[in-house]
N, C-alpha and C positions, 0 to 999 in steps of 0.2 A: 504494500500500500504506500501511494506516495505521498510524502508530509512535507508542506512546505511550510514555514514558519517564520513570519518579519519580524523585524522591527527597527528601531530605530527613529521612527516617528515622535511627533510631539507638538510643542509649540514653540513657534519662534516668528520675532519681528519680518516685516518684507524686507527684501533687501539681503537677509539672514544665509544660513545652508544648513542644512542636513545631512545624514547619508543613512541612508536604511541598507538594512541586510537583509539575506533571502535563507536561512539554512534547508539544504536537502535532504531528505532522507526516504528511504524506503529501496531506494534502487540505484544504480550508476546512472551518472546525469553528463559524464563525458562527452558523450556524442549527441546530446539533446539542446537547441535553441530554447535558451530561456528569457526569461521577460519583466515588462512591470503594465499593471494596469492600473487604473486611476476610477475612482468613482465620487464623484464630489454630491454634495445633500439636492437630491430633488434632480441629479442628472444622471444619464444612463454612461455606463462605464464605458471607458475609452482607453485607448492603448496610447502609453507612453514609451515603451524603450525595449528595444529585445538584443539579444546579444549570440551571436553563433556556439557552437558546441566549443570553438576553439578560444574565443575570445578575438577574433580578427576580424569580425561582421558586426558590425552593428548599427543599428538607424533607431531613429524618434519621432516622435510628433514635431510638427512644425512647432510647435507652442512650447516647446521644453530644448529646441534643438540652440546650442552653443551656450545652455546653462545647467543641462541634466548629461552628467556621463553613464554609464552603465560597464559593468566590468564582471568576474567572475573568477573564482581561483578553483580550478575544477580537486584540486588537493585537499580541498577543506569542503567543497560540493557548497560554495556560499556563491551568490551575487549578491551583488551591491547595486545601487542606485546617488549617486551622489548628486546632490541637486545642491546648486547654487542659486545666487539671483534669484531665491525666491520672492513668488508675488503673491498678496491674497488667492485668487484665481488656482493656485497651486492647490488650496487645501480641501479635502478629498482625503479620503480612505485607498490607501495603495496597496494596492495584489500583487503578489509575485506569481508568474505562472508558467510552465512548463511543457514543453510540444511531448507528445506519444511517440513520433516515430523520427528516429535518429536522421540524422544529416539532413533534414529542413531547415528554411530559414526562412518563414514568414510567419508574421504574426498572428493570423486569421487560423491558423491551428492551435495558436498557447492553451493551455488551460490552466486556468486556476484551481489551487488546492489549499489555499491556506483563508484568514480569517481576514488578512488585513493588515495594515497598521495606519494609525489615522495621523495626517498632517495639519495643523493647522495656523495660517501664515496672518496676522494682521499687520494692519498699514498704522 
């Protein structure tokens, strides 16, 4: 069973950073695209960041692109999310999520398995 578990989350000023963590478990995640999703109150969840099996791929939302990195140490079976320049807009409940079938890289397959962790950014 696969368990994926964040955190990292909290509060913090605009303008601030974070970095959430993603820990894996239940099976090998070497060769799987993992990710982050975003679900902010009253909006429908949206994809923020995915990162290749190797850590050499990776793309974002226009909306997070040249202030959220995404990274992974397949050693420790953790991704990260580091987010800078954060802005109100940012906060939202953040998913880590993970593709089924090895050596893909698009988003439109990740699934989520974990609870969340919540951001939240004031001005």
């Amino acid at each position: 069973q696969v368990q994926l578990v964040e955190s990292g989350g909290g509060l913090v000023q605009a303008g601030g950073s974070l970095s959430l963590s993603c820990a894996a478990s239940g099976r090998t995640f070497d060769r799987y695209s993992m990710g982050w999703f975003r679900q902010a109150p009253g909006k429908e969840r949206e994809f923020v960041a995915i990162c290749s099996w190797t850590g050499d791929r990776t793309d974002y939302a226009d909306s997070v692109k040249g202030r959220f990195t995404i990274s992974r140490d397949n050693t420790r079976d953790m991704l990260t999310l580091q987010m800078n320049s954060l802005k109100p807009e940012d906060t939202a409940v953040y998913y880590c999520a993970v593709d089924s079938i090895a050596l893909r890289f698009d988003y439109i397959y990740l699934e989520i398995w974990g609870q969340g962790t919540p951001v939240t950014v004031y001005s």
